[in-house]
Every structure is written in C-alpha cells, then in structure tokens.
C-alpha positions in Angstrom: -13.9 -16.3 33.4 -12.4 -14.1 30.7 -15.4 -13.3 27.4 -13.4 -12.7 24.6 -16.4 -12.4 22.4 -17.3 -9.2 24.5 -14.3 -7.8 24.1 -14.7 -7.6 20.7 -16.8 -4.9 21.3 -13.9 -2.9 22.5 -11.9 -3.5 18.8 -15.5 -2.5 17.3 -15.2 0.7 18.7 -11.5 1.3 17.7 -12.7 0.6 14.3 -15.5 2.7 14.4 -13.6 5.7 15.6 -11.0 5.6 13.3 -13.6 5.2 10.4 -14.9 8.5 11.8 -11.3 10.1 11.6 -11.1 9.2 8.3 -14.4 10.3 7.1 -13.4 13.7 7.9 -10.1 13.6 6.1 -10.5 15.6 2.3 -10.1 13.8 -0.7 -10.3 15.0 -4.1 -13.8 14.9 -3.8 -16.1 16.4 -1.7 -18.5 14.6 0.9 -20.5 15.6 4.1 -18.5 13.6 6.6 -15.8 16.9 6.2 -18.3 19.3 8.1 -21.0 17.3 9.4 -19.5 16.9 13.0 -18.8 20.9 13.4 -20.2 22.1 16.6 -22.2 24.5 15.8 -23.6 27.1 18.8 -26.9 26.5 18.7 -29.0 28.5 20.9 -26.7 28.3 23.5 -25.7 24.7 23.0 -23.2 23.3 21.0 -24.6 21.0 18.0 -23.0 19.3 15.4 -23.9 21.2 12.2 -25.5 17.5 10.6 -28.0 18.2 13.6 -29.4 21.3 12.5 -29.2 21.6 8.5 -29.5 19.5 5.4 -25.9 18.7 4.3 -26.0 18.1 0.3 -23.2 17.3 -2.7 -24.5 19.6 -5.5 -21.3 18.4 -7.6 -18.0 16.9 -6.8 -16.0 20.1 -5.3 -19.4 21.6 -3.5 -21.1 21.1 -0.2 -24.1 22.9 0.1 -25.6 23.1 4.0 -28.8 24.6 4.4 -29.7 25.5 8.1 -33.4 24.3 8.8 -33.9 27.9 11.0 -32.4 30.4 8.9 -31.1 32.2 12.0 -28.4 29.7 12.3 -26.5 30.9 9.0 -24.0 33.1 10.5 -23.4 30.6 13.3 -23.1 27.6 10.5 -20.3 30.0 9.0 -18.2 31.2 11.9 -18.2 27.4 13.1 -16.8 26.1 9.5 -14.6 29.1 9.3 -13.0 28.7 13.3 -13.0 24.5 12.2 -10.3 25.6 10.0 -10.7 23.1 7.2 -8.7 25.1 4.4 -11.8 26.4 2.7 -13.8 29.3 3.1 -17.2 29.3 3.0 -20.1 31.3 0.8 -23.1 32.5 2.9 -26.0 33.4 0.4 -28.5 34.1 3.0 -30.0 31.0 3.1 -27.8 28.5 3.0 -23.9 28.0 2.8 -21.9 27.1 -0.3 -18.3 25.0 0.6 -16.0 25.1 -2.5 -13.0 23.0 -1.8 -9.8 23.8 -4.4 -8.0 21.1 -6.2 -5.5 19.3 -4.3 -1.9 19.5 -5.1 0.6 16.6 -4.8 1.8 18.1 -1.9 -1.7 18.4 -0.2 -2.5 14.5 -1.1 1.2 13.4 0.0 0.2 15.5 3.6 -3.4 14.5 3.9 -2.3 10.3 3.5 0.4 10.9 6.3 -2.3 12.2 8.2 -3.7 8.6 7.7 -1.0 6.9 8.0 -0.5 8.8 12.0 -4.4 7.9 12.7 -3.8 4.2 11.8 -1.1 4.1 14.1 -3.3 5.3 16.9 -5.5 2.7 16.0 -3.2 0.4 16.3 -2.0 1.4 19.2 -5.4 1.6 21.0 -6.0 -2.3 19.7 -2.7 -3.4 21.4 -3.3 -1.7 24.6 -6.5 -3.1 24.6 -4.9 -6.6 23.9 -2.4 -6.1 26.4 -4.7 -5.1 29.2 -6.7 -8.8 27.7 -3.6 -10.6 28.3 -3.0 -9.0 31.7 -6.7 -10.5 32.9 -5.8 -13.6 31.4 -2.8 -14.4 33.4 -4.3 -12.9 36.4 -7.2 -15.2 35.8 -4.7 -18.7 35.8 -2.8 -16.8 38.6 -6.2 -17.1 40.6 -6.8 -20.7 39.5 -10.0 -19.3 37.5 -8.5 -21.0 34.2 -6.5 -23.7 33.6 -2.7 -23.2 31.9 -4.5 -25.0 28.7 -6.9 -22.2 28.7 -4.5 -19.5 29.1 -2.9 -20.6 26.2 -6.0 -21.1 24.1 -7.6 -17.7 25.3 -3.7 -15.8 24.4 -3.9 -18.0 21.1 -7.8 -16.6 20.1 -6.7 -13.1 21.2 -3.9 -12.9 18.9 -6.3 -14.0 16.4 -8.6 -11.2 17.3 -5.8 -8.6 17.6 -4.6 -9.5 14.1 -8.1 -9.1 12.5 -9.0 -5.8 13.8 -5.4 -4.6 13.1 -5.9 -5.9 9.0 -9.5 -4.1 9.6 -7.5 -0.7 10.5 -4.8 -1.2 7.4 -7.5 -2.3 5.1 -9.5 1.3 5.8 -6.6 3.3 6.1 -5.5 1.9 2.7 -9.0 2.6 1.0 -9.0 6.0 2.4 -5.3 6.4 0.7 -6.5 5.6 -2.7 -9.2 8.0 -2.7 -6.9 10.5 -1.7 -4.9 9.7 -4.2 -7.0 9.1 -7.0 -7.0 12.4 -8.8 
C-alpha cells in the first residue's frame, strides 16, 4: 500500500534545499548563510567554514569570520576568494572582514532571476517526485493492491500535496525577492 504521509518527507526535503539555495543568495543586506557553507581545507579535509570559525554581522554590509585556530586564516580567505561571491575579503591576522558593496538595479534584477531559476528546479523536483507517486499508484491498482476508488482518492490527496509544497516553494521564493529588492 502506497504512504502518502511518508512521502511528504520527500517534498520536505525539496523545501529544505531550496531554502538553503536561497539563504546563500545576497540581498542588500548582509547575513552568514552567504559564506557559511564554504569548504574550507581544513587540515586536509574539506570543512564548511561555519564548522571552524565564529561567523558574526558587525553591521548590515559586514561579516566578520573569526577562525577558532588562527592557522586557518589564510585557508578561510583563499576558500571565500576561489567561492567567488563578488567580494573580496580583508584578512587582519586574526579574523576576516567581508564588505559587500551596494547593489545596483542591475545586480537585484540578476540576483531575483537567479530565484526565479532555483524555484523552477524546485518545482521541477516536486513534480518528478509526484509523477514517480502516481506511477506507484497505478502500478499498485494494476496489481490489485488498491481499489480504482483508492487510486482516485490517493491521485486526488497527491495533487493536494503537490499543490502545497509547490505554494511552499513560490511563497519562499517570493519572500526571498522582496528582500532582494528592498533597498
């Protein structure tokens, strides 16, 4: 018998990932999510920089990272600058100073058509999951495991479900617009 409420599971994770896309998306403020999963070589394994220093917002257009082994500095920097973010970063010894520049109209208009293409994959993974749902379903009454009725109530619930996470995915990708946006 087909578990719809397991699958959910499945949308959860869509969801989650494209929250994580997001996150590290620039808006006209600045916040950790933009460098806190940079791998990082650290002694000889690669570590996302959240994993080996204190990320902090000292005021809106700084992030400060401060390595918790001081060794790590240059590392911290050449990972930032091979990330390629559009910013260049300010070792001081210690710690490293992440300035990020006003965005221009252009920048914003760029940067929400980059979450307009991630929603889209999102999207895309939800409906391939859904279609691969429907698949089992009729495979299911195919076998006699489920009754036509059930078929139709178990398609009826997953359009439901599809429909929810998809409003879930426009509902973030809108948010993350607006701050974009917001100047």
């Amino acid at each position: 018998m087909i578990n719809l409420k397991e699958s959910r599971q499945e949308f959860e994770r869509i969801i989650a990932h494209l929250g994580e896309e997001l996150s590290g998306i620039r808006t006209g403020r600045a916040h950790t999510g933009l460098v806190e999963h940079i791998l990082v070589d650290s002694y000889g394994t690669q570590t996302p920089i959240k994993h080996v220093a204190s990320l902090s917002i000292p005021d809106q257009r700084t992030i400060c990272i401060t390595p918790w082994d001081a060794s790590l500095v240059k590392e911290i920097e050449k990972s930032i600058t091979l990330a390629s973010l559009g910013v260049q970063p300010v070792n001081d010894g210690s710690s490293i100073r992440i300035s990020l520049p006003q965005l221009t109209e252009e920048n914003r208009r760029m940067l929400v058509k980059n979450v307009g293409q991630k929603q889209e994959q999102t999207k895309i993974s939800i409906r391939l999951v859904r279609d691969r749902l429907r698949d089992e379903i009729a495979k299911a009454e195919k076998n006699n495991e489920v009754t036509q009725d059930d078929k139709y109530a178990l398609q009826k619930e997953l359009d439901e479900i599809t429909k929810e996470y998809g409003a879930r995915a426009d509902d973030s990708a809108a948010e993350k617009e607006k701050e974009i946006m917001t100047i």
